[in-house]
N, C-alpha and C positions, 0 to 999 in steps of 0.2 A: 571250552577248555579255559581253564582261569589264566590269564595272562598276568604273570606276576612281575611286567617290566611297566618300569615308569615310563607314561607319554608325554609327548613332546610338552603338551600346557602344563603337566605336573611337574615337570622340569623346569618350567618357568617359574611355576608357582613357587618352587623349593629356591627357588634363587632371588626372587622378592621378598620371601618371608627370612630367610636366612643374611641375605642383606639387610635388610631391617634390622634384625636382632645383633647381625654386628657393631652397627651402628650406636644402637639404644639401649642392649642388655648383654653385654659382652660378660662370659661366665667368669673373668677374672675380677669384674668388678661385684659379686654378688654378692660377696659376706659382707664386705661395707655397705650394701643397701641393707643386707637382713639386720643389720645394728643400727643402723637410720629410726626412721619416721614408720616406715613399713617397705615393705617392697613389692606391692604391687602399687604400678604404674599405670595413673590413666591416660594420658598422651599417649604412650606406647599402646594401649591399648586400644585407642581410637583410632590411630595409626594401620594396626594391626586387623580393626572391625571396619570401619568405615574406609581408609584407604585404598588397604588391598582387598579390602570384602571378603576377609576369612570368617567374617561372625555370622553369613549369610550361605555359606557355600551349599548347604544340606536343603536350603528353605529356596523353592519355585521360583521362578523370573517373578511368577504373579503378583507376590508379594514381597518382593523388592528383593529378593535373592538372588542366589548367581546360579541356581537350576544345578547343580554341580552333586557332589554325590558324595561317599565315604572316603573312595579311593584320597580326593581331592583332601578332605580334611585330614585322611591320617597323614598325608604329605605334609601337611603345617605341626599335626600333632610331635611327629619326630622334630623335627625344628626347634620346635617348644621345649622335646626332651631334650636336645643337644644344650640347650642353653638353659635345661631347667629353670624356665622362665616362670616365675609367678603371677601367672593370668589367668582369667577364668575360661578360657576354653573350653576345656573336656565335660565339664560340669552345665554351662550354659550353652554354648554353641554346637555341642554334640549330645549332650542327656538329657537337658530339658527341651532343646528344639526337635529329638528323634521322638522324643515320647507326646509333643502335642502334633507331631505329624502323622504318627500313628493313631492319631483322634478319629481320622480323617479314614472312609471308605475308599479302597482300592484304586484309582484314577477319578477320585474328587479333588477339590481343593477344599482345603479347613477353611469355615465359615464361622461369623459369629467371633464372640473373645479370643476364640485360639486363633483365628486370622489373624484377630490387630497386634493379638502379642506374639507371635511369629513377626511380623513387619517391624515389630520395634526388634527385635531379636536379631535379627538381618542385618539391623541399620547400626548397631551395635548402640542405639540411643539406651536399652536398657539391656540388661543381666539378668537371668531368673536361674535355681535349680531346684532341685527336687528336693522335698526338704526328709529326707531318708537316711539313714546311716552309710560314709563313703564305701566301708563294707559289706553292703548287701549288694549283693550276686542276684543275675537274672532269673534264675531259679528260686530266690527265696519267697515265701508263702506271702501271701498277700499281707498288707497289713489289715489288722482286725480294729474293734475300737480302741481308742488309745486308754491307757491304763489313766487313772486319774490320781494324781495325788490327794487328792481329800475327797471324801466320796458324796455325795449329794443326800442332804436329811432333810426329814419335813422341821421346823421347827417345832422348840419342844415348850417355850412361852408366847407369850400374846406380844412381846414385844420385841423376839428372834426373828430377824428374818431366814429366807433357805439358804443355804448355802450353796453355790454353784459349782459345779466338778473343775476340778484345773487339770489340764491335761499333762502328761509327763514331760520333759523335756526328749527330744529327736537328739541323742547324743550324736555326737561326732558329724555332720553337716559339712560338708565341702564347701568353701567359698558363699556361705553363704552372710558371711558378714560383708562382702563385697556386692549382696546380689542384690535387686530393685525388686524381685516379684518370687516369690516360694510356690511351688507346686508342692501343694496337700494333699495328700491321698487318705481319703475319710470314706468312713464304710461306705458312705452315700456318693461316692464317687471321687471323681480329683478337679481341687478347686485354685485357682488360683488368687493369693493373697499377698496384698501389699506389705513388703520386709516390715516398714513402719510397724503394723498394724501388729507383729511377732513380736516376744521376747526375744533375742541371739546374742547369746554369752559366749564371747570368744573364748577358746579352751586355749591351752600350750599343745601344741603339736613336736612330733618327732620334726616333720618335715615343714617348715615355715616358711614353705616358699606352695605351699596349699593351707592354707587357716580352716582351720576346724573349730564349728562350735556347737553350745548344744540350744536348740529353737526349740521354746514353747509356742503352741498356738492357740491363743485362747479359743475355745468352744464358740465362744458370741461373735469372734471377730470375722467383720465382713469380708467375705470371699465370693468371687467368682465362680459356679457352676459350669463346671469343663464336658465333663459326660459324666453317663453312668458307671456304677460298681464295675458292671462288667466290662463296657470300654477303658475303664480307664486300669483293670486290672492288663490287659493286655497292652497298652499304649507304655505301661509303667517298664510292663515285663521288654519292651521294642528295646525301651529308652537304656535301662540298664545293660540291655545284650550289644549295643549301639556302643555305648560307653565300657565295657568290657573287650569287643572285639576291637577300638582303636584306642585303649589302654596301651594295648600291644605295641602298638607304633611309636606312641613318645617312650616306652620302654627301648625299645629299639635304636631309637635316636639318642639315647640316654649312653645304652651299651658301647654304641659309634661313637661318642665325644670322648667316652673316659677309655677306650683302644687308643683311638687317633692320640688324644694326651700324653697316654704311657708310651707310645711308641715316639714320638714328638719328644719326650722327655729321657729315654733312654737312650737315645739317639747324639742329645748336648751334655749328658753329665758324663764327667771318665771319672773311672779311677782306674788306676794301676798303667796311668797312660793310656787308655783305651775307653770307648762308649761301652756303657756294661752293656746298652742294648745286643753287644757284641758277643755277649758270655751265653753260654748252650743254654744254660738251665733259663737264663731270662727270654731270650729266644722259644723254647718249648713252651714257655708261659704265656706268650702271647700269641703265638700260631694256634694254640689250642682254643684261647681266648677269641682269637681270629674266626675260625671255623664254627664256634658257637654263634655269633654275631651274624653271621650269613645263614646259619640253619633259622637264625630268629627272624632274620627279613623275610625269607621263606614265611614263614608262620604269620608272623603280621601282616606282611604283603596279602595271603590268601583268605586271612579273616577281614581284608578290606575291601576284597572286589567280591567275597560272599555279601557281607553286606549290602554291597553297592549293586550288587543283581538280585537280592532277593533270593540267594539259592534256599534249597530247603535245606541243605550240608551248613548252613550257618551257625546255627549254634557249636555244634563240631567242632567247625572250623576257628570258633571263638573262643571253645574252651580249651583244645590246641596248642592254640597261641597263648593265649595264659596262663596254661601250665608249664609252658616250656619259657617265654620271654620273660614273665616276672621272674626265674631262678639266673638265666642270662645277665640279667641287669647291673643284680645283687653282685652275681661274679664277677662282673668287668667296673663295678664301683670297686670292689674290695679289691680287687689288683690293680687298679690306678691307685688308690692309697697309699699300697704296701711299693710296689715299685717304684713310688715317689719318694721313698724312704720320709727320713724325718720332715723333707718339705712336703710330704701329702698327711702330716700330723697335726701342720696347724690350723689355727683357725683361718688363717687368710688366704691359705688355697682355695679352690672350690670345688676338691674331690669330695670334701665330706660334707657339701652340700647335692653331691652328685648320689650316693651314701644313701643318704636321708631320704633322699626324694626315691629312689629304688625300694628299701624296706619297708616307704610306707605305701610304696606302689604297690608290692609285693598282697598288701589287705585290701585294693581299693578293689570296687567288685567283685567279689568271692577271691577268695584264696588261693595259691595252686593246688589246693587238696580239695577243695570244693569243686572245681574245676576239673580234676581227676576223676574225683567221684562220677561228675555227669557224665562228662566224658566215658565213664565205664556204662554207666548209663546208656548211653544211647549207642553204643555199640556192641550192648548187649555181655561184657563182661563180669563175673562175682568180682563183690566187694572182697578185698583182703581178708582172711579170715582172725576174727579178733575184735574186729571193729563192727 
């Protein structure tokens, strides 16, 4: 039976990482960080990896992890969401570290490159992720060869030389200007490659508190051999469903901060002599708000101990969750704004960084229509008709 209450160590856990974050990234100081230098934090981050060993939690005792599981990480990942933190968690300590564990034969331990880079992974000494679009969903088709921008010719004089294919740019990349190592997936398998060694052009993102850019990789440049085609199509497809099923939870955590807010804030503003928290129609709005919020912990809570057991109901159970939590999120950003009246309009609040990070959650890993889709999928229902 899936047990969707948190245990006593997950309780602990959610009370170091959420003190931590009150400490170090409290959500009213955030838009003055996004106007700074940047706003991801390495101290907090090493704080966050090496202190409390959240960068380690997924990766074996063996190799210097905390043996620890999903449940454990989407307990940090909500945390992350309540404080819409810009760190690379979900991207390196849960998508690139679930997809080189999936390298790895059923009760083996990863041997070889994915071992050492798992251990540095753990130790939070480095950052890798996948270097694939934040929008592609577990289900989408493997990658084939990459399209080339200039296509390769024999030379046409004695004093031409050939010309070498350049590969397209990897639009929109997660944290990958923050990351030390790219996971490449090339027909010939997934290689691991030093950022250096990549072109990564930071884009402008909706959400600036996740940096998106777009990574070439040159054809020549030296990489790591991870597995083959077929391994690493399936380690890819882990890594994604990993990262989709505890999307859910920083959505979740995300939904909790901007209720708690609006309620927190209708509560000290009056007019007419009175908290409008007090007035029906804004009461209806957040009891309703309310009850979506708990249907969502429901959803993520069960795409994390699917995960975390290996049920075969996981995928399900993933796409579930993300049909239903990424539309939650969006809802209790946009009524923390609006019930903030003109104080959740400006820039110095940090609902509409709460906003931003929801919308663009809303695309990371498949879509809620993508998600639907499978969802009808594997429960065996017709597509709408039209579509």
């Amino acid at each position: 039976m899936t047990d969707l209450l948190y245990s006593e160590a997950e309780s602990d856990l959610r009370a170091a990482v959420r003190g931590l974050l009150a400490d170090r990234a409290d959500p009213a100081s955030l838009p003055a960080r996004l106007e700074g230098a940047g706003p991801h934090d390495a101290a907090l981050w090493r704080a966050l990896a090496e202190d409390i060993g959240a960068a380690g939690l997924l990766v074996p005792e063996g190799l210097g992890g905390q043996g620890a599981g999903p449940r454990e990480a989407a307990v940090v990942l909500e945390e992350l969401g309540r404080a819409a933190t810009p760190l690379p968690y979900l991207t390196s300590s849960v998508v690139a570290t679930r997809t080189l564990l999936a390298l790895t034969p059923a009760g083996g331990h990863p041997a070889g490159p994915a071992a050492g880079l798992l251990a540095d992974l753990a130790s939070g000494r480095r950052t890798a992720v996948l270097a694939l679009p934040l929008t592609t969903g577990p289900d989408a088709p493997a990658p084939a060869d990459p399209p080339a921008q200039a296509a390769h010719r024999a030379p046409t004089t004695a004093t031409e030389t050939p010309t070498t294919p350049t590969p397209a740019p990897v639009p929109a990349v997660a944290d990958a200007v923050l990351a030390d190592v790219l996971l490449v997936p090339r027909p010939g398998g997934l290689h691991a490659v030093d950022a250096a060694d990549a072109e990564i052009r930071p884009l402008t993102p909706l959400d600036l508190t996740r940096p998106l850019a777009a990574v070439t990789v040159p054809a020549d440049a030296p990489g790591t051999p991870l597995a083959d085609a077929a391994a690493s199509r399936a380690a890819v497809r882990e890594g994604l469903l990993a990262g989709a099923g505890l999307l859910a939870s920083e959505q979740l955590g995300l939904a909790e901060w901007c209720l708690e807010e609006s309620v927190r804030h209708t509560r000290t503003r009056h007019q007419f002599n009175r908290p409008i928290g007090s007035f029906q129609a804004l009461k209806h709005r957040m009891a309703e708000l309310w009850l979506e919020v708990t249907a969502a912990r429901a959803a993520a809570r069960n795409a994390a101990d699917a995960l975390a057991t290996g049920s075969a109901d996981a995928p399900l159970a993933v796409a579930v969750a993300q049909a239903y939590c990424s539309r939650v999120a969006v809802h209790a950003a946009e009524e923390c704004v609006q019930l903030h009246g003109g104080t959740g309009m400006t820039w110095e609040h940090p609902a509409h960084v709460h906003l931003k990070r929801a919308k663009a959650d809303q695309l990371a890993y498949g879509s809620a229509g993508h998600h639907k889709d499978v969802l009808a999928g594997l429960v065996g229902l017709p597509a709408p008709a039209g579509r």
